[in-house]
SEVOLO-70256 format. One record per residue: residue number from 1; x, y, z of N, C-alpha, C, O in turn; residue in one letter. Coordinates in pm, 1 decimal. Layout:
N
<r NUM, <X, Y, Z>, <X, Y, Z>, <X, Y, Z>, <X, Y, Z>, a>
...
//
This chain:
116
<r 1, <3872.1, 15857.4, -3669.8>, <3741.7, 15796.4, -3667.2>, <3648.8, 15880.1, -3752.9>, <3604.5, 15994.1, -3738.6>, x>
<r 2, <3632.3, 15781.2, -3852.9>, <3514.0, 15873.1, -3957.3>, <3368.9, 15794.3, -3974.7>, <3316.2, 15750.9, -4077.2>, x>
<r 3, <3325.6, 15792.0, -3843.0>, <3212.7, 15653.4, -3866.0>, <3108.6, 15724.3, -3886.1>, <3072.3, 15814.9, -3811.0>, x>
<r 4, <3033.0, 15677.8, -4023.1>, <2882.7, 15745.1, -4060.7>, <2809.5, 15646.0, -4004.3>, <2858.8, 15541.1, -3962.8>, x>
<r 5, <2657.2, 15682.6, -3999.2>, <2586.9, 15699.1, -3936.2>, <2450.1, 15671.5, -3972.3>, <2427.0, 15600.3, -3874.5>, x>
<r 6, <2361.0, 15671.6, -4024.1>, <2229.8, 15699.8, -4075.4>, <2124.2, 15721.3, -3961.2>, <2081.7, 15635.4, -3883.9>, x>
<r 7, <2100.4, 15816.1, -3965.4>, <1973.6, 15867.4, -3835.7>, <1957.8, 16016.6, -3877.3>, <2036.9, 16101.9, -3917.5>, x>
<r 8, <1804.2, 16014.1, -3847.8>, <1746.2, 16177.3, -3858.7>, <1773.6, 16199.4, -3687.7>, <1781.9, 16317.3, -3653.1>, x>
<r 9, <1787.4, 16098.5, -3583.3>, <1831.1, 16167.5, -3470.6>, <1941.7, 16245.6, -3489.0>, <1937.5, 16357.9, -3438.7>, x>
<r 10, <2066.1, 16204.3, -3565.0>, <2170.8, 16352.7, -3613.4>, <2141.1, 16439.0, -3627.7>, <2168.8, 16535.9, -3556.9>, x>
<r 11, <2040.5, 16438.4, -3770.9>, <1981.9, 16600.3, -3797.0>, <1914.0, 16668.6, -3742.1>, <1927.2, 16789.4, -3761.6>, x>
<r 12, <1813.1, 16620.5, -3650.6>, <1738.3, 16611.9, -3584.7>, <1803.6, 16738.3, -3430.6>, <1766.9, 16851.7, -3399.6>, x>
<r 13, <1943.6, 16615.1, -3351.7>, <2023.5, 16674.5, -3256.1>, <2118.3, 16833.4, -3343.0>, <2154.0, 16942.4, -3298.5>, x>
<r 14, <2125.9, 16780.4, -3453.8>, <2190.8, 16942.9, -3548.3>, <2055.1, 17040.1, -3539.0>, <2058.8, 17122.0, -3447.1>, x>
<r 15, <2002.1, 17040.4, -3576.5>, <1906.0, 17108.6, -3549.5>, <1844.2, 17205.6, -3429.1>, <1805.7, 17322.4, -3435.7>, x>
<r 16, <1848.4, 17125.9, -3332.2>, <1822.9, 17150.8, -3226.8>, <1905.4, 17188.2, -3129.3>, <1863.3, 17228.9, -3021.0>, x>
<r 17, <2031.5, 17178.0, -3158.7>, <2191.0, 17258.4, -3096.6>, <2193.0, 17408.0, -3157.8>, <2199.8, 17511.2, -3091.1>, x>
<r 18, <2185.7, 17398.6, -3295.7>, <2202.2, 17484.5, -3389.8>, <2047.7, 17582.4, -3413.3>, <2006.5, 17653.1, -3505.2>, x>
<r 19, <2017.9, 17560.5, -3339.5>, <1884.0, 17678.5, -3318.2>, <1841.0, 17699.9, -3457.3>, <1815.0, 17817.7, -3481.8>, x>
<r 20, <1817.3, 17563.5, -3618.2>, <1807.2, 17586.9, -3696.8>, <1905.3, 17703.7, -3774.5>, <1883.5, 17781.3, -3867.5>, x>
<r 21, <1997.9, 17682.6, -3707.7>, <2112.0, 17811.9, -3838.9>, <2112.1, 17689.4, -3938.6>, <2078.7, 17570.9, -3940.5>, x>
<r 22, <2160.7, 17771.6, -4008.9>, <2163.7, 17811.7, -4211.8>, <2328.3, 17681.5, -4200.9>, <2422.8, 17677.0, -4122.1>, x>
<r 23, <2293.8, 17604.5, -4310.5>, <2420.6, 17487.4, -4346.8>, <2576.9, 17596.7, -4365.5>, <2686.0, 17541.1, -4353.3>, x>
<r 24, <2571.4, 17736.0, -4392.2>, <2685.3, 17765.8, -4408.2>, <2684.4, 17847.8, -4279.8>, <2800.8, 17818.0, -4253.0>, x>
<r 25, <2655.3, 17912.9, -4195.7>, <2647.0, 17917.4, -4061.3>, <2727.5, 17817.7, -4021.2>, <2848.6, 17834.6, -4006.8>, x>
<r 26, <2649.1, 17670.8, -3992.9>, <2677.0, 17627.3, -3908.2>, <2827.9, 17542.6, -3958.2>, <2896.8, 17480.1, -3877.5>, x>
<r 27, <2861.5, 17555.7, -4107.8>, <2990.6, 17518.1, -4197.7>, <3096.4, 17592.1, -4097.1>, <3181.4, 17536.8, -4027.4>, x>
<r 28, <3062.4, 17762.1, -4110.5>, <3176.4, 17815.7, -4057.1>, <3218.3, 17807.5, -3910.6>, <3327.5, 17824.7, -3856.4>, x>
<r 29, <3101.3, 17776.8, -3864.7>, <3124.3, 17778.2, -3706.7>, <3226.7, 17671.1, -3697.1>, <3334.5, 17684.2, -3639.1>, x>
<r 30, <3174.9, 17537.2, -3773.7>, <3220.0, 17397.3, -3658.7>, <3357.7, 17386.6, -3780.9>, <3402.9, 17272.1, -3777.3>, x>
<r 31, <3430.7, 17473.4, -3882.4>, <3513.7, 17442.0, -3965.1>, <3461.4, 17321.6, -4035.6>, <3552.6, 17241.3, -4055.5>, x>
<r 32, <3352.4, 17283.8, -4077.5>, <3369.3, 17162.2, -4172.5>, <3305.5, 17220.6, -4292.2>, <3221.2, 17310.2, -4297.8>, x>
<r 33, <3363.4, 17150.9, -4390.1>, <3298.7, 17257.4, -4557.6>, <3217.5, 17237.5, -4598.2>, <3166.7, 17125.7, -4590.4>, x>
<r 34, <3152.8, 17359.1, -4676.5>, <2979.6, 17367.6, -4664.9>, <2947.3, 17267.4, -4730.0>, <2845.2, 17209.0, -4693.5>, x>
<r 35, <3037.1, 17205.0, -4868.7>, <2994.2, 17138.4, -4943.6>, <2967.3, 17003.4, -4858.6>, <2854.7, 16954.2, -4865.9>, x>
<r 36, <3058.6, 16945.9, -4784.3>, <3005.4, 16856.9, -4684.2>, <2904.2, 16816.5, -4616.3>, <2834.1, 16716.8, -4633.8>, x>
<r 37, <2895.7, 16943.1, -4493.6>, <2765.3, 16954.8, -4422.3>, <2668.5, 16895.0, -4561.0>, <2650.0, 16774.2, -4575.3>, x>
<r 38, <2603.8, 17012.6, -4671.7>, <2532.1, 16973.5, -4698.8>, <2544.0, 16832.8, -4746.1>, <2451.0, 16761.0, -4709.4>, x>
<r 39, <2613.1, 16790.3, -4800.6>, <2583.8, 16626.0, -4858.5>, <2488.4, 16576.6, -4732.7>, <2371.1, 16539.4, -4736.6>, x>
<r 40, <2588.8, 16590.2, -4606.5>, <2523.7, 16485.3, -4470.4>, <2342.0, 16546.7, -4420.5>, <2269.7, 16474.2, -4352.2>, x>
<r 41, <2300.4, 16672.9, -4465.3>, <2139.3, 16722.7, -4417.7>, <2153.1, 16667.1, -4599.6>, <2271.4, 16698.1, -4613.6>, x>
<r 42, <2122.9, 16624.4, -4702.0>, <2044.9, 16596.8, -4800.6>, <2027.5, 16423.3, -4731.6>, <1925.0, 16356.0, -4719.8>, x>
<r 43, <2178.0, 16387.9, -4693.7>, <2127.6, 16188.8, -4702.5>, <2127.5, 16195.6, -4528.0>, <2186.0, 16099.2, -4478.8>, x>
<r 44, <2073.3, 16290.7, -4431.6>, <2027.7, 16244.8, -4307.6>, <2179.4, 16157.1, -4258.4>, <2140.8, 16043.8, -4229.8>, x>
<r 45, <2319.7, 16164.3, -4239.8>, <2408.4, 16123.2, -4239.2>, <2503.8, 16257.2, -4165.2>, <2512.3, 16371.1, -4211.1>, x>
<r 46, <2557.0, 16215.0, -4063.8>, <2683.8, 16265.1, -4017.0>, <2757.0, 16223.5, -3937.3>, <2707.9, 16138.8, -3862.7>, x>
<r 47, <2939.0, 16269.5, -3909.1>, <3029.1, 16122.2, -3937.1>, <3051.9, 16188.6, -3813.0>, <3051.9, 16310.8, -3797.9>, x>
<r 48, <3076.7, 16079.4, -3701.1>, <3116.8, 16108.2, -3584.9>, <3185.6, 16196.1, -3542.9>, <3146.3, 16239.5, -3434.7>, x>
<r 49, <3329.0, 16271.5, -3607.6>, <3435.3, 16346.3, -3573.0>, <3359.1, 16464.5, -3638.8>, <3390.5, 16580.7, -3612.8>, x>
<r 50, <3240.8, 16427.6, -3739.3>, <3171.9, 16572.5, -3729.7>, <3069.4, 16673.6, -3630.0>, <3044.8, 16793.5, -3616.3>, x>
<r 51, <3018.4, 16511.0, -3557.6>, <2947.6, 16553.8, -3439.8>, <3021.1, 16645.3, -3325.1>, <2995.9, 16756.2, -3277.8>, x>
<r 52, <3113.3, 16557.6, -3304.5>, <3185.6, 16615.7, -3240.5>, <3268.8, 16806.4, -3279.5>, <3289.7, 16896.0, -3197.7>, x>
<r 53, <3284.2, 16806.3, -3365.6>, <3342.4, 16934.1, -3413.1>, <3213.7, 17014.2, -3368.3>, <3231.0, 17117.5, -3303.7>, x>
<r 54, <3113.1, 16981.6, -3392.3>, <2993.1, 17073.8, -3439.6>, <2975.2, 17097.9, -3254.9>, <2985.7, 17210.6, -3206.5>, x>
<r 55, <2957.2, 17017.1, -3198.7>, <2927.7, 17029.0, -3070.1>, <3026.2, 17118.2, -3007.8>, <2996.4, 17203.3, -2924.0>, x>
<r 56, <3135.2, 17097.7, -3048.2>, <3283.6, 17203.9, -2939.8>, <3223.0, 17301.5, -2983.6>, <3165.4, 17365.9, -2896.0>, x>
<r 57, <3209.2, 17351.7, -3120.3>, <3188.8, 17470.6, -3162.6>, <3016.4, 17540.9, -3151.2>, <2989.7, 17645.3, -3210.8>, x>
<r 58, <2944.0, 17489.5, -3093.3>, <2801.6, 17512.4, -3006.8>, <2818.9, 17496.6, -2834.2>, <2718.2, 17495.4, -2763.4>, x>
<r 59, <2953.1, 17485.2, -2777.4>, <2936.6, 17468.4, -2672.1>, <2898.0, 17357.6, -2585.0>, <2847.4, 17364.1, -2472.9>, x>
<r 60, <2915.7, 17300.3, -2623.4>, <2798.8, 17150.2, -2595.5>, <2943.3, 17027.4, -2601.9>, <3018.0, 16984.8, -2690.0>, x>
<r 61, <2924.6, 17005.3, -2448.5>, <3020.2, 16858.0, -2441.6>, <2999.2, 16771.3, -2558.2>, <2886.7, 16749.1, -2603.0>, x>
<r 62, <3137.8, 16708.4, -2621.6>, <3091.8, 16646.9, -2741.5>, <3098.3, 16491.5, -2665.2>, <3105.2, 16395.4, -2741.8>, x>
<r 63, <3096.9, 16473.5, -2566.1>, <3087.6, 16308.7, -2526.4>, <2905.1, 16336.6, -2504.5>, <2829.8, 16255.0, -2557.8>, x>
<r 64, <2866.4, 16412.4, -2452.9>, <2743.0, 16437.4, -2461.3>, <2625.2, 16423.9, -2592.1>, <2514.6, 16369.8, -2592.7>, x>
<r 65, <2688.3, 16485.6, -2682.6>, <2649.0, 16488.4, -2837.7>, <2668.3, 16352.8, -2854.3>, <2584.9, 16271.5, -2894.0>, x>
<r 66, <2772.4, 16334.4, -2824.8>, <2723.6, 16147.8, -2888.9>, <2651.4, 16058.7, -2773.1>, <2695.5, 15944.5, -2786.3>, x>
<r 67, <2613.8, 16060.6, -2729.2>, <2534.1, 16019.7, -2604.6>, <2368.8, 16052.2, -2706.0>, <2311.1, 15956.9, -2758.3>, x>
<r 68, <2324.8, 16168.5, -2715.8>, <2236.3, 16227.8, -2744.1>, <2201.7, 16151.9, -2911.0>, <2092.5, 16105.1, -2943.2>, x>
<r 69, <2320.7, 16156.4, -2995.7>, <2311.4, 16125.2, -3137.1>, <2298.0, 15942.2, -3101.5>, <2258.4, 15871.0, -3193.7>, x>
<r 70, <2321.9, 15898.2, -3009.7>, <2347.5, 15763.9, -2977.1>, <2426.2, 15628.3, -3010.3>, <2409.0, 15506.4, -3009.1>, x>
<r 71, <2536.2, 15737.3, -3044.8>, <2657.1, 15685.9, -3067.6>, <2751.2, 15581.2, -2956.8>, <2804.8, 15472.9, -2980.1>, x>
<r 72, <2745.5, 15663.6, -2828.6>, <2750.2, 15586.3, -2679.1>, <2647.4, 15569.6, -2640.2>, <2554.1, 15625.4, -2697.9>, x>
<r 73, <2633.2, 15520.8, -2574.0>, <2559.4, 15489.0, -2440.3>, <2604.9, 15583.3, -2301.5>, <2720.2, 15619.6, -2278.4>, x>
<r 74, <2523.2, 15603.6, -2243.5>, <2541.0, 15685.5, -2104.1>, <2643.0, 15601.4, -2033.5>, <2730.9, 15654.2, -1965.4>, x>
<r 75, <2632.6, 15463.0, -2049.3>, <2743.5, 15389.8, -1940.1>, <2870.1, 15421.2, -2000.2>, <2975.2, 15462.0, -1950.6>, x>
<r 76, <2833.8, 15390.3, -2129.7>, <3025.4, 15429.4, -2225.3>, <3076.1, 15547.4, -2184.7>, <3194.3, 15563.5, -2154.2>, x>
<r 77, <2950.5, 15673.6, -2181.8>, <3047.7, 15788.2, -2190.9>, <3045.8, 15783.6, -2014.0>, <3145.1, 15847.8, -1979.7>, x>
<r 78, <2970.9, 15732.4, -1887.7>, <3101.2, 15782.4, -1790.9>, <3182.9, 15695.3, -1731.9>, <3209.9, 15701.7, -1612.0>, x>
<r 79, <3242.1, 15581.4, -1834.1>, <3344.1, 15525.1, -1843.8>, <3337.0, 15471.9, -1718.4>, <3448.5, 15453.7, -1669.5>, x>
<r 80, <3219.8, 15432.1, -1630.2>, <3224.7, 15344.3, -1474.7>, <3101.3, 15261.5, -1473.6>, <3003.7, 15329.3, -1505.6>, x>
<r 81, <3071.2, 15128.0, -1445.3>, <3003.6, 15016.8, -1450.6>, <3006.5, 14973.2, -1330.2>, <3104.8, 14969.5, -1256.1>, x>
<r 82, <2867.4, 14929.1, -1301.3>, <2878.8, 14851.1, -1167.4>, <2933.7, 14880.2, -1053.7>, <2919.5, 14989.4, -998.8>, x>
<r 83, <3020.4, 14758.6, -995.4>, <3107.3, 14743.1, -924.4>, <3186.6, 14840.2, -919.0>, <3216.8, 14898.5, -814.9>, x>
<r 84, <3239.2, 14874.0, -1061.5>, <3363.6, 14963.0, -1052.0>, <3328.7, 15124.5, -958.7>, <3401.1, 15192.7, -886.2>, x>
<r 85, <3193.1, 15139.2, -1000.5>, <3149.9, 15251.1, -968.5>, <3159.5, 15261.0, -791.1>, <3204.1, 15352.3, -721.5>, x>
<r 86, <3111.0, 15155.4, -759.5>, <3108.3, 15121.0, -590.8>, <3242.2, 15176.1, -555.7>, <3247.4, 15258.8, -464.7>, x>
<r 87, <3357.7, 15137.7, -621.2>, <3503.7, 15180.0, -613.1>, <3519.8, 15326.9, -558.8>, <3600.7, 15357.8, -471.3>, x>
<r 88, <3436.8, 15410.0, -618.5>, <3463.3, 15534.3, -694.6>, <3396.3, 15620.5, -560.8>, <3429.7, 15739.0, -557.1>, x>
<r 89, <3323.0, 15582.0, -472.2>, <3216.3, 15625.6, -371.9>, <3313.6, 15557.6, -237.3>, <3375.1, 15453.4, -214.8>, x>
<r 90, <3290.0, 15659.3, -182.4>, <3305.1, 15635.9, -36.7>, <3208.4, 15574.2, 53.5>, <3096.3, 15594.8, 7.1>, x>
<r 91, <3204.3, 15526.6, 130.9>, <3110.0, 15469.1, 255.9>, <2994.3, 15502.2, 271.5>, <2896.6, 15430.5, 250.0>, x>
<r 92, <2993.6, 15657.8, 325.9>, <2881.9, 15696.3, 381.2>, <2783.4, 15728.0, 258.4>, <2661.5, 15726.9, 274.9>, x>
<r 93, <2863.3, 15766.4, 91.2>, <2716.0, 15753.4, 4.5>, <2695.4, 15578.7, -24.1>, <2579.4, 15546.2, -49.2>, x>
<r 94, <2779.9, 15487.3, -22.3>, <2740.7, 15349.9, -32.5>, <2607.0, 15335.3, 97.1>, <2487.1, 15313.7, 79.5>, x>
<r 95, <2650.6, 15347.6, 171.2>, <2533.7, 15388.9, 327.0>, <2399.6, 15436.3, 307.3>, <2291.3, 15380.2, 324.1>, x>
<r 96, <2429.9, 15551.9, 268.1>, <2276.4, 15635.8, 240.5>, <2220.6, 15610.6, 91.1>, <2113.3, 15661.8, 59.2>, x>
<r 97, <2297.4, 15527.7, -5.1>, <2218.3, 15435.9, -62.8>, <2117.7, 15319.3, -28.8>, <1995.8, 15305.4, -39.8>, x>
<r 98, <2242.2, 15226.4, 26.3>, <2187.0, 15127.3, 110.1>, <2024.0, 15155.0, 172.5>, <1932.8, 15072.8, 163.0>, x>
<r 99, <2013.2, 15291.7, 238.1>, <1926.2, 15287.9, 321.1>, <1799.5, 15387.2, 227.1>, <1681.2, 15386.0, 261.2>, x>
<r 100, <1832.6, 15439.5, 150.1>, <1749.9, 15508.3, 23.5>, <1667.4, 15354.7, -10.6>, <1549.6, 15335.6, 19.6>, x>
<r 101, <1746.6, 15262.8, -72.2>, <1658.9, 15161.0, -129.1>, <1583.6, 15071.8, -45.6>, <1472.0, 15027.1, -72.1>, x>
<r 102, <1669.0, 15043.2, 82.9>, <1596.7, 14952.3, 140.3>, <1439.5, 15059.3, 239.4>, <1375.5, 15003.8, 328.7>, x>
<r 103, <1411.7, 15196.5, 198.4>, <1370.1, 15256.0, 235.2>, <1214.6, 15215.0, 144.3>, <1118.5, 15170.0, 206.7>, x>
<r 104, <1208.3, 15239.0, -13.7>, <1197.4, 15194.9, -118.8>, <1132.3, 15056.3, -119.2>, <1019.9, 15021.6, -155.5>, x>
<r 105, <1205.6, 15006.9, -83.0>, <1156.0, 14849.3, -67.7>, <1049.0, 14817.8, 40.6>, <951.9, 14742.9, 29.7>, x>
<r 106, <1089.7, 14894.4, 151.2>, <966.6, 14878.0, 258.9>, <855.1, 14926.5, 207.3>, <750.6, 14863.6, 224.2>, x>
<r 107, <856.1, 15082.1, 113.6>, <735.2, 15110.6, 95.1>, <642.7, 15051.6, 9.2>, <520.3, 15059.0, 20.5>, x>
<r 108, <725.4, 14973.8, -104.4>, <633.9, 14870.5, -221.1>, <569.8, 14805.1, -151.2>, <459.9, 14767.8, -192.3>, x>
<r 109, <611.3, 14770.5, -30.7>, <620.2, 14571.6, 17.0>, <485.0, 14666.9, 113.6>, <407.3, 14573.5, 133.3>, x>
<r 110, <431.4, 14766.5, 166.8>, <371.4, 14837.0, 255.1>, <232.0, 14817.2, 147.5>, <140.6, 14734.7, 148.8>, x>
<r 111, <255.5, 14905.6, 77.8>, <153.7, 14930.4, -78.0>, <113.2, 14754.5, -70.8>, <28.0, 14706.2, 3.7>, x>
<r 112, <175.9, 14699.3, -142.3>, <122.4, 14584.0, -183.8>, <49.9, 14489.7, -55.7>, <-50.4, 14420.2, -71.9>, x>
<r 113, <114.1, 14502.7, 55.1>, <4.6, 14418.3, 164.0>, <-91.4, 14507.0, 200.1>, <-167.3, 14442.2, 272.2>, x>
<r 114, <-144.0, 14652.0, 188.7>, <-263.5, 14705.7, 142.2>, <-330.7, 14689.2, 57.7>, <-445.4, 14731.9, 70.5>, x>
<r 115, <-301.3, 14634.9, -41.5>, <-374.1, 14610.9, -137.9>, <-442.1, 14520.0, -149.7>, <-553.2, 14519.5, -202.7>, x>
<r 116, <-364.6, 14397.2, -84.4>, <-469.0, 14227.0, -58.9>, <-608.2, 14276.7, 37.9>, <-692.9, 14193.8, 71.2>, x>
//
């Protein structure tokens, strides 16, 4: 996967991982070649499997980095939706949800017949 990109949110998230280090800094860290990097900070462009490199090599979950660069979505990267998620939970937090919202709900519905 070599999918470019166009966003200053890339350079932007490079930047801001990379505590502003220097294009050959951050070349040697993440192994990609300097001549590269720079092409992608002159045209605001960098290719997914570079995000990712750059992120292992800053420490930084690279499902995260693309989350951040907005490559996924938060639902993509934790791979559970909906229903499925209900799956994934046991009872008693389905429960103390349940009762979190309908907690929530009393208090709007409280607010708003104060308000008439």
């Amino acid at each position: 996967m070599n999918n470019i990109s166009h966003s200053n949110n890339h350079i932007d998230w490079l930047r801001d991982i990379t505590h502003d280090d220097s294009i050959n800094k951050i070349s040697q860290q993440a192994g990609i070649p300097y001549a590269t990097l720079y092409k992608r900070f002159k045209s605001n462009e960098l290719a997914t499997d570079e995000i990712i490199a750059i992120a292992r090599s800053y420490g930084i979950n690279p499902v995260d980095a693309l989350v951040k660069t907005s490559i996924i979505s938060d639902e993509e990267a934790s791979g559970v939706r909906g229903d499925n998620a209900l799956r994934l939970c046991d009872i008693e937090s389905i429960a103390k949800e349940i009762v979190r919202r309908d907690g929530e709900k009393t208090q709007r519905t409280t607010r708003n017949e104060s308000n008439v």
